[in-house]
Wavefront OBJ file of the C-alpha trace (Angstrom):
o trace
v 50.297 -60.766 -87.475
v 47.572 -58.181 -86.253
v 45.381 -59.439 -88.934
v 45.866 -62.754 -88.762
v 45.329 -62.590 -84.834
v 41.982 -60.820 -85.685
v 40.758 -64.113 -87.996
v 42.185 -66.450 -85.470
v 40.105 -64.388 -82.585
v 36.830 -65.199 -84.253
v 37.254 -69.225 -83.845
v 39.162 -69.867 -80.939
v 38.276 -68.770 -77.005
v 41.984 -70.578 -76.254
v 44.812 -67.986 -75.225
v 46.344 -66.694 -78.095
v 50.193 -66.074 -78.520
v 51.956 -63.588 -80.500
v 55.698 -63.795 -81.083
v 56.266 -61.276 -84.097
v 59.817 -60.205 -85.571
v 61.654 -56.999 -84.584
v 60.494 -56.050 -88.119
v 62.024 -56.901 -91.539
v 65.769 -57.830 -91.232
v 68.173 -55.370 -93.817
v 71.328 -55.652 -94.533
v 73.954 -53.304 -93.217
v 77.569 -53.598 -94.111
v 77.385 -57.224 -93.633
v 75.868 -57.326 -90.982
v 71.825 -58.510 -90.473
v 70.010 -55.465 -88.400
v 66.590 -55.408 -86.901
v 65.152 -51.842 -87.814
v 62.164 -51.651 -85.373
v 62.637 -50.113 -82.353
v 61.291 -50.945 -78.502
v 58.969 -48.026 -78.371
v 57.481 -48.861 -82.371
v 56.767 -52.885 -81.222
v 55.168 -52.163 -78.024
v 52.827 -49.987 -80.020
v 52.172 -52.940 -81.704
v 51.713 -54.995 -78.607
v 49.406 -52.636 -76.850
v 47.198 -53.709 -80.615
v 47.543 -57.119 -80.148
v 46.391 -57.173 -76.458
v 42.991 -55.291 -77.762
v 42.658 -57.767 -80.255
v 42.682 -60.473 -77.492
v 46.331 -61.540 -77.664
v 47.027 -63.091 -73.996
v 50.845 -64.302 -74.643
v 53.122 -61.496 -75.975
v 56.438 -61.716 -77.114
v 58.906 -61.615 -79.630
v 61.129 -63.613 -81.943
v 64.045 -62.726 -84.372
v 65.341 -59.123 -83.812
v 63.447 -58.524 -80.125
v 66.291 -57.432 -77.434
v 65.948 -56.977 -73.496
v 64.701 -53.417 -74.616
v 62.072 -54.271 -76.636
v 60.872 -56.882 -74.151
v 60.864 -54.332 -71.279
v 58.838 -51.671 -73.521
v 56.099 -54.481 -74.422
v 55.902 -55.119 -70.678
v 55.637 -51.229 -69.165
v 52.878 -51.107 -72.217
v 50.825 -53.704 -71.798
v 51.691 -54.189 -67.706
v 49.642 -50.666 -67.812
v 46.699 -51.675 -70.296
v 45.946 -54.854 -68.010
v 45.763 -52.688 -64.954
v 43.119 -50.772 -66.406
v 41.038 -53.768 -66.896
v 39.137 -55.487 -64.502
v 40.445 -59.071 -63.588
v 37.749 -61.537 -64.123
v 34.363 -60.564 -63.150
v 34.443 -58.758 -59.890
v 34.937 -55.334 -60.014
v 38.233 -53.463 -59.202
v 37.875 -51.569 -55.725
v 39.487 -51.694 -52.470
v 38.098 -52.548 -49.413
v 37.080 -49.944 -46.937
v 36.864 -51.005 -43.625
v 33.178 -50.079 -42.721
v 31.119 -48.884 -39.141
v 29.846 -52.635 -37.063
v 26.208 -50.587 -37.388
v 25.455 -50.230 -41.079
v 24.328 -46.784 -41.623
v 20.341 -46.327 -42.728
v 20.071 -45.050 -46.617
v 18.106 -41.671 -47.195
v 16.107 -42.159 -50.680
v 17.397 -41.096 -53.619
v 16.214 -38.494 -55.785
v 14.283 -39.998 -59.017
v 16.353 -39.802 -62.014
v 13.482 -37.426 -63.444
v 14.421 -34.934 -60.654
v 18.011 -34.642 -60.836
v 18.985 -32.415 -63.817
v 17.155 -31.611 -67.170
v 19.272 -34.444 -69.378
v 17.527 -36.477 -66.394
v 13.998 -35.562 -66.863
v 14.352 -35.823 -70.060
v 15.834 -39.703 -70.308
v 13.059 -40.624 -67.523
v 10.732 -39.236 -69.953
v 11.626 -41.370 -72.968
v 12.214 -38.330 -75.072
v 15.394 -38.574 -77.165
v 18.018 -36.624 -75.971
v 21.372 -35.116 -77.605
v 24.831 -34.175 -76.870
v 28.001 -33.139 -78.493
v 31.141 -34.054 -77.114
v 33.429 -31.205 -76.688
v 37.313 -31.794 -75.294
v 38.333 -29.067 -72.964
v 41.181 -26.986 -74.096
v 44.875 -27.695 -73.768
v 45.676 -24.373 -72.040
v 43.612 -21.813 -69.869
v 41.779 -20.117 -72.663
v 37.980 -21.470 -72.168
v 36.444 -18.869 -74.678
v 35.890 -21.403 -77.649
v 34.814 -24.038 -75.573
v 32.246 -21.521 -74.312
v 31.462 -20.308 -77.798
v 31.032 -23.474 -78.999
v 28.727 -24.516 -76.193
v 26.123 -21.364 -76.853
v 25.761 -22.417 -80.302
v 24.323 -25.794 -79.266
v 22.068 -24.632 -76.644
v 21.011 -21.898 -79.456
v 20.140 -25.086 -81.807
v 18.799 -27.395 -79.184
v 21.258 -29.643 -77.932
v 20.658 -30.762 -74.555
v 24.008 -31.247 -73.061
v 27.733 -31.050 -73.521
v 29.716 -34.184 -73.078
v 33.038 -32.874 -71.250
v 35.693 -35.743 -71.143
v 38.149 -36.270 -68.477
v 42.046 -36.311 -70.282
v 40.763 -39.045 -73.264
v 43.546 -41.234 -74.541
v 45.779 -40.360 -71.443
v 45.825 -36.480 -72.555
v 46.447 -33.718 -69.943
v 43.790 -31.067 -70.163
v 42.153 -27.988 -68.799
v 39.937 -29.177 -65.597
v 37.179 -30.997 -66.935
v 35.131 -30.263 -64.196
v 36.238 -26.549 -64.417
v 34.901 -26.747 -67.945
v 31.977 -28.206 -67.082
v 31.058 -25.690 -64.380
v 32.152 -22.886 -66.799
v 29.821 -24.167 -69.284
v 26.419 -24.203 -67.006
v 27.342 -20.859 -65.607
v 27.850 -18.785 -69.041
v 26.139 -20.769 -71.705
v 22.893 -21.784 -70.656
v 23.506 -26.001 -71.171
v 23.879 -28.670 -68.464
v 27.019 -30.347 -69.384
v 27.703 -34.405 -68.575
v 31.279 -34.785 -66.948
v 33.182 -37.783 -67.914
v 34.419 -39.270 -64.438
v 37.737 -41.202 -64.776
v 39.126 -43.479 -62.335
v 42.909 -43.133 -63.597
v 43.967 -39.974 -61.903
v 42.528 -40.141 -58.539
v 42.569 -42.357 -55.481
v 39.709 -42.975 -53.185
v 39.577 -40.155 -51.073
v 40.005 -37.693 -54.215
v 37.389 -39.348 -56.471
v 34.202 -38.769 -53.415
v 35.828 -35.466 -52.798
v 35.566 -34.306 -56.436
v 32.268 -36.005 -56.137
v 30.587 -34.341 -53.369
v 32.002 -30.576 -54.800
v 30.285 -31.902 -58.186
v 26.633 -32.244 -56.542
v 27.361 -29.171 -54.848
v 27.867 -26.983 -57.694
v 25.232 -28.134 -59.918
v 27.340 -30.634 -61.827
v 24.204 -33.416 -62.081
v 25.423 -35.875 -65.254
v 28.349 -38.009 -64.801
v 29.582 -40.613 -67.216
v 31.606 -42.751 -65.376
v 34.936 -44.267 -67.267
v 37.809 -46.456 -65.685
v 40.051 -44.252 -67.794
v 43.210 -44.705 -70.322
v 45.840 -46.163 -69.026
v 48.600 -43.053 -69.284
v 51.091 -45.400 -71.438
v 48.580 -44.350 -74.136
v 49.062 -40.778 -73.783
v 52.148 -38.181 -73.816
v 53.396 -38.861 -70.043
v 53.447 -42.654 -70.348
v 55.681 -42.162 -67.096
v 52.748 -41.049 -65.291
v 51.320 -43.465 -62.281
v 47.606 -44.712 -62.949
v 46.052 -44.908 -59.577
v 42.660 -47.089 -60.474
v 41.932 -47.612 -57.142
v 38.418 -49.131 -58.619
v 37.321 -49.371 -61.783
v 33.659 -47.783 -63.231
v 31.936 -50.554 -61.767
v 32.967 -49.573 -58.359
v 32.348 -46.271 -59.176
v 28.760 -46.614 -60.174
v 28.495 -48.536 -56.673
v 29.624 -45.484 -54.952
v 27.686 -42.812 -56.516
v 24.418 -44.782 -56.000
v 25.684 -44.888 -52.451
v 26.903 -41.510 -52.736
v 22.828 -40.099 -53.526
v 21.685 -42.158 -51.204
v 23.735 -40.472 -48.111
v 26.311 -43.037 -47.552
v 29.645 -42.409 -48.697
v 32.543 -44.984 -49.250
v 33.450 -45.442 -45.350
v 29.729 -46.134 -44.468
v 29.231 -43.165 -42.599
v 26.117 -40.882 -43.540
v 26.050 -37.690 -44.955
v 23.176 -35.416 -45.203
v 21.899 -34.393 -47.654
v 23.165 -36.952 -50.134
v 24.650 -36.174 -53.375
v 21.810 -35.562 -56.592
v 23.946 -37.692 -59.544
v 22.734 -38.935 -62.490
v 24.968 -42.195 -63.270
v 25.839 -42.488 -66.726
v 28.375 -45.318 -68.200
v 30.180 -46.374 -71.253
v 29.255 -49.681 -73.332
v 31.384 -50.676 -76.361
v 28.951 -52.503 -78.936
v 32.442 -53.581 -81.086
v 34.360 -55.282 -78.144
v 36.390 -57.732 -79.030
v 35.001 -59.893 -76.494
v 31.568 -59.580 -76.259
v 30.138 -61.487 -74.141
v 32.509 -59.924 -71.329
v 31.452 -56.447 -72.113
v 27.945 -57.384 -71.885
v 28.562 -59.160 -68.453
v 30.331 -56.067 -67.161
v 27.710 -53.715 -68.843
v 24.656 -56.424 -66.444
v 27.158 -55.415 -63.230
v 27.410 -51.817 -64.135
v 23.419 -51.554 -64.239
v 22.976 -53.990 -61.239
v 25.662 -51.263 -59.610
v 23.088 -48.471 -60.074
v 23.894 -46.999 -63.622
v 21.001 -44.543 -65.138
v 21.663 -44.318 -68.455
v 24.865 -45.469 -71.350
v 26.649 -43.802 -73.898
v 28.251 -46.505 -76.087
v 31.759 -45.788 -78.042
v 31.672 -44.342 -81.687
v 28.999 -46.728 -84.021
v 29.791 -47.621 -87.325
v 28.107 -50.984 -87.917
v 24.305 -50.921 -87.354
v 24.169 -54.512 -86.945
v 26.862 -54.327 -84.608
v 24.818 -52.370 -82.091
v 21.610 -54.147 -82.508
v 23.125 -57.062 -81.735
v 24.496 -55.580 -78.410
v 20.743 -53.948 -77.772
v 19.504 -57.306 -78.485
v 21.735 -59.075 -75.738
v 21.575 -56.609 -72.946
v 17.231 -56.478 -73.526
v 16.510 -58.052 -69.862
v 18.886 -55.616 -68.403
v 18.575 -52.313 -70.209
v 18.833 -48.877 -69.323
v 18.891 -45.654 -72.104
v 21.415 -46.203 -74.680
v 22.801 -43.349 -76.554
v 24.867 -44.139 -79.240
v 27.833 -42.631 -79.921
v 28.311 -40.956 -83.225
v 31.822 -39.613 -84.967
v 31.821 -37.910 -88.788
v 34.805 -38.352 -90.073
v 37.229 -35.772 -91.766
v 39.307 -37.467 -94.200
v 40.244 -41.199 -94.898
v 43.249 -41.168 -93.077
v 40.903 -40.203 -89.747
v 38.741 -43.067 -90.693
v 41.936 -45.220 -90.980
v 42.901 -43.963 -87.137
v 39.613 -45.048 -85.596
v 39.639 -48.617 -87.630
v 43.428 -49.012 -86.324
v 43.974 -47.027 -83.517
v 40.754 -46.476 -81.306
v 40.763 -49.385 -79.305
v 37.204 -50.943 -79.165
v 36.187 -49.359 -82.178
v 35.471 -51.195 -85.321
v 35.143 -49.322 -89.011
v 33.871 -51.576 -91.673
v 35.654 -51.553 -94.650
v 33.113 -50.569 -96.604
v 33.411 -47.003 -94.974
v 36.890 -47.021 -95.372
v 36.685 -47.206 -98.990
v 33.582 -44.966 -99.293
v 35.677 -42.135 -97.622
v 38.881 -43.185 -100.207
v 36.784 -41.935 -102.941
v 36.485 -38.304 -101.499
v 38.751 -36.450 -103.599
v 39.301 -32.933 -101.357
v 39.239 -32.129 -97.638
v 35.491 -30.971 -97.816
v 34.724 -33.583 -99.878
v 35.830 -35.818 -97.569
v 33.998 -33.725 -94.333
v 30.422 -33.981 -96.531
v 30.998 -37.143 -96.388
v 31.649 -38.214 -92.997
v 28.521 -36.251 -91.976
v 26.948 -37.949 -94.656
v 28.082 -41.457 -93.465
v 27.212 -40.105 -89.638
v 23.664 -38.728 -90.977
v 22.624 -41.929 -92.142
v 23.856 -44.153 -89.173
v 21.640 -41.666 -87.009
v 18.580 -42.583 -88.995
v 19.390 -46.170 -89.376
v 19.249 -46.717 -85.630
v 16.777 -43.894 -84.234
v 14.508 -45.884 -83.660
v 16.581 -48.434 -81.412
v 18.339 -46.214 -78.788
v 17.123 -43.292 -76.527
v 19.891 -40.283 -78.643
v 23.002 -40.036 -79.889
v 26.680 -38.698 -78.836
v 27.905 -36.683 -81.639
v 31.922 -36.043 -81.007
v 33.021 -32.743 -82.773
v 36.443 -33.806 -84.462
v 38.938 -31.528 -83.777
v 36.768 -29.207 -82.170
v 34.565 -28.454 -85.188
v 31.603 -28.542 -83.231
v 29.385 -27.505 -86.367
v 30.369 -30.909 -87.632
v 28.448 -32.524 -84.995
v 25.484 -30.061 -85.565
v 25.454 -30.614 -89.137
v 25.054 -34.800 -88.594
v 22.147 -34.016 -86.085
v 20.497 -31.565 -88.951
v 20.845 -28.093 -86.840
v 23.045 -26.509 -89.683
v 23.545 -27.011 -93.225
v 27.118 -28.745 -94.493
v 27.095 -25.826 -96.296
v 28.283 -23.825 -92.935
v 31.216 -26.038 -91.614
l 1 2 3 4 5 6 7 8 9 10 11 12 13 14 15 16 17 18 19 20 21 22 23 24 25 26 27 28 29 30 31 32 33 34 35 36 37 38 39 40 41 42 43 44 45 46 47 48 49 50 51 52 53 54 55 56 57 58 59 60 61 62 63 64 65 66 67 68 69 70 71 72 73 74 75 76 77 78 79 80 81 82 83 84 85 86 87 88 89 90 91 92 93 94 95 96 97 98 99 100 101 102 103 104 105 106 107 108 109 110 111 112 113 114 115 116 117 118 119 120 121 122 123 124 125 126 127 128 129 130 131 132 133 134 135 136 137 138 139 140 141 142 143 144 145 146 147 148 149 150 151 152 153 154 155 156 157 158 159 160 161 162 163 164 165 166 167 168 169 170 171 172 173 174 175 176 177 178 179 180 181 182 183 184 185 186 187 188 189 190 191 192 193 194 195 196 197 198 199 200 201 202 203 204 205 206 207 208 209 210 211 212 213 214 215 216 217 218 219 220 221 222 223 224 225 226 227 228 229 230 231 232 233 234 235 236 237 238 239 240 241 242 243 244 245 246 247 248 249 250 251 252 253 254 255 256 257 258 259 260 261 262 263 264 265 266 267 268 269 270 271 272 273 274 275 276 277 278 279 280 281 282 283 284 285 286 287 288 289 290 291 292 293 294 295 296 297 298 299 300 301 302 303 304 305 306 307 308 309 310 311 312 313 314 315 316 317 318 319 320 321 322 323 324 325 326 327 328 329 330 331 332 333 334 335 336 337 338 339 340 341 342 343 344 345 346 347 348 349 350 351 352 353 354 355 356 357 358 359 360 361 362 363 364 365 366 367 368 369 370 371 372 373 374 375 376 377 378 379 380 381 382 383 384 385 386 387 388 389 390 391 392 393 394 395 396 397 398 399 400 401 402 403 404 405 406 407
């Protein structure tokens, strides 16, 4: 059904229903059983909803338990979308005299990563995930050997797919202070209300945390504590709206503060959504918002992103593209199936088949990564280079700091 839906997608813009089976029927003792369980179909819905599915269901097999699993699974994706076209924030009541804005500071004075994007020079960063404990040390480590080979900034995310992490914004600080890179702190609406988000945003200015990427967040069904509340007071539209309000000395109640915050405004953008011309309408009302500069989810089709580039021309801001190597076929099978937004042509998929051991197959996902960097360096403003399970030297290898030889 999930590839049929993803056929049907392409030639239809009516709702789409999906009704599948509780799985294949067996017979036990006599007696017809449905094998798949609640948890293992709403899996399976929470695909179907990012392949556009609008109606979801269930036929033969499905029981009150599956039904109520679909529902707490997608009931939490939907929230973390933004209904139609108006962005998801709630209304503060604001002073009868609107406060006067202070100017901002140009994006060239913010931070280095700044200055450098206002200068049209290509820029780089590695994306590294902050520990799952307290020890920071090879997170630090890690960091020093990119500002050794010239990276320009660490990309810190904020509890990706759901996940419960060390601080990000502790890691983040910890990086600046001790290994001599400006790191950009992924910003996620998911975990905070109103109040917490401009407090966490104010201490970030105040520190020296300049680079935000702002992200409405996974929903935390995705994670491991789907019983977790998602707050998404506002989505990264709102956000954006906020920050620019933020540097310009008006915070979210109207009321002025002095100086105002020094953010740079980064967002996502997601070249392989499955409805495009909705992520290029919310990418137009992030920039309108105030965003400074984009870092677009993992690339694996060139055309893909042109095509995105292409559509977002009278509107565009930096682009950096978003790069991941893969380590073995079966991690190129996860991001085909189970990153949503992120589309793996199957001409990669077999390519990495072929790899016969483990660093055969790691030469040639920085292989495959190498050559999408050169086929598009000349369309976007840098690149995003995840390190897969930490091995930041993966990432360095793909941007041509190390040999493969060294991984």
């Amino acid at each position: 059904m999930l590839s049929s839906l993803e056929l049907i997608r392409n030639v239809t813009d009516k709702p789409i229903s999906v009704q599948p089976n509780a799985g294949l029927p067996r017979q036990v003792e006599n007696r017809t059983l449905y094998m798949c369980t609640p948890e293992y179909m709403a899996e399976y819905a929470k695909r179907f909803y990012e392949k556009g599915a609008r109606i979801i269901g269930g036929c033969c097999g499905t029981t009150p338990g599956h039904i109520a699993e679909i529902v707490r699974t997608i009931r939490a994706l939907d929230r973390a979308k933004t209904s139609g076209t108006q962005p998801a924030m709630v209304v503060v009541e604001r002073h009868a005299q609107p406060v006067e804005a202070q100017q901002p500071t140009p994006l060239s004075e913010k931070s280095r990563w700044g200055a450098k994007l206002a200068s049209g020079r290509k820029v780089t960063t590695i994306e590294i995930t902050p520990p799952r404990g307290v020890n920071i040390d090879p997170v630090l480590d890690k960091a020093r050997l990119c500002a050794e080979l010239g990276v320009d900034a660490i990309n810190i995310p904020d509890g990706p797919r759901a996940s419960s992490r060390l601080s990000p914004m502790v890691t983040a600080v910890r990086v600046q202070q001790t290994a001599g890179i400006e790191a950009i702190l992924h910003f996620c609406c998911r975990d905070r209300n109103l109040i917490g988000m401009q407090s966490d945003l104010l201490g970030a200015s105040t520190i020296g945390l300049r680079n935000m990427l702002v992200i409405t967040g996974d929903p935390p069904k995705l994670g491991e504590y789907p019983q977790a509340t998602g707050v998404f007071d506002m989505d990264s539209i709102a956000l954006v709206g906020v920050i620019r309000n933020l540097n310009r000395g008006i915070d979210i109640g109207g009321n002025s503060i002095s100086p105002g915050t020094c953010l740079t405004i980064g967002v996502g953008a997601n070249p392989g959504a499955a409805d495009p011309d909705r992520e290029i309408e919310k990418f137009r009302q992030k920039v309108e918002a105030g965003a400074e500069f984009a870092i677009t989810q993992p690339v694996f089709d060139a055309d893909m992103l042109l095509s995105f580039l292409e559509a977002i021309d009278s509107f565009r801001i930096p682009v950096i593209a978003g790069i991941w190597p893969f380590t073995s076929y079966k991690n190129a099978e996860f991001m085909a199936n189970e990153v949503p937004g992120v589309v793996v042509p199957d001409m990669l998929l077999e390519r990495m088949g072929r790899a016969k051991t483990t660093q055969d197959s790691r030469v040639l996902g920085i292989e495959i990564a190498a050559e999408m960097v050169a086929k598009i360096t000349d369309y976007v403003e840098g690149f995003a280079v995840s390190a897969p399970f930490g091995n930041v030297k993966t990432a360095l290898a793909v941007l041509g700091r190390i040999d493969t030889k060294e991984i």
